[in-house]
C-alpha positions in Angstrom: 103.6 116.6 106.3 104.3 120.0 104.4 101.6 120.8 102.5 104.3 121.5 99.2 105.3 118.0 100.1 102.0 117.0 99.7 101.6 119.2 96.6 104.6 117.6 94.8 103.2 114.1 95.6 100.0 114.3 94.1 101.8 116.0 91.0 104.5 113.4 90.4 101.4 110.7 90.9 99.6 112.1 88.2 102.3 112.3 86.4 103.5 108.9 86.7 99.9 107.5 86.9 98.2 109.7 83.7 100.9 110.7 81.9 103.6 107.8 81.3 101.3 105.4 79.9 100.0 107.2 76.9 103.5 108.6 76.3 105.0 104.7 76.6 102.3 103.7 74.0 103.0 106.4 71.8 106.4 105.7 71.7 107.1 101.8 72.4 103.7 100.9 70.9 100.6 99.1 72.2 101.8 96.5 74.2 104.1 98.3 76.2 101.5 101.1 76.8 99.4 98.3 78.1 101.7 97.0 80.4 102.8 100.3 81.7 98.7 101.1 82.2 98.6 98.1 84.1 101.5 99.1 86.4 100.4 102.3 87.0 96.9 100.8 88.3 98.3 98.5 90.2 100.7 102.2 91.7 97.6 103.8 91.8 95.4 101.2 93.9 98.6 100.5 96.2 98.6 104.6 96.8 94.4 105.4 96.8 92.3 102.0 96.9 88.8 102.5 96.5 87.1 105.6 97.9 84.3 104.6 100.3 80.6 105.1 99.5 80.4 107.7 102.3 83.3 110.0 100.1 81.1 110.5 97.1 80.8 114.0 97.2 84.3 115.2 98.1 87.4 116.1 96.1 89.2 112.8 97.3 86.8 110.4 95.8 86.7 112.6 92.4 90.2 112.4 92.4 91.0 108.4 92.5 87.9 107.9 90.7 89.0 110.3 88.0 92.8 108.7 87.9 91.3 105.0 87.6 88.6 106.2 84.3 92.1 107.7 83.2 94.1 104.8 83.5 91.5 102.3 82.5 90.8 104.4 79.3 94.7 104.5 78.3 94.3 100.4 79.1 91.5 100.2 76.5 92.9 102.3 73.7 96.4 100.5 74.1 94.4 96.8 74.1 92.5 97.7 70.9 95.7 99.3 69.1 97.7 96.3 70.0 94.3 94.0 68.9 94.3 95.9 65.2 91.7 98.3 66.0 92.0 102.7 65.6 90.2 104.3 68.7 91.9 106.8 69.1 
């Protein structure tokens, strides 16, 4: 593959992955936030999986690692908004 195709791949990833979670709790509220987190970790495992042990110290396993403590954070704050709680 291109390496801009490769570019805009990882871009829209993060994009769907990081950014559409937040923006759908926001905006729809908890719940939906939640349920959109959960898709997009479900996306994201489908895409990266784990990284192996042997990865540690490259960009690759800072990258999934990084996009799961993303998406799991977004899961927490949407699960306490939607349980009554302020996190964030």
């Amino acid at each position: 593959m291109n390496s801009s195709v490769i570019f805009i791949r990882l871009v829209a990833m993060v994009a769907v992955s990081w950014a559409v979670p937040p923006l759908l709790c926001h905006y729809l509220g908890p719940a939906v936030g939640a349920l959109g987190a959960s898709g997009a970790a479900a996306f994201w495992y489908s895409q990266y999986r784990f990284p192996a042990r042997k990865e540690r110290s490259g960009a690759y396993f800072w990258f999934v690692t990084s996009g799961y403590a993303c998406i799991g954070i977004t899961l927490v704050v949407c699960l306490g908004r939607l349980a009554g709680l302020s996190l964030l």
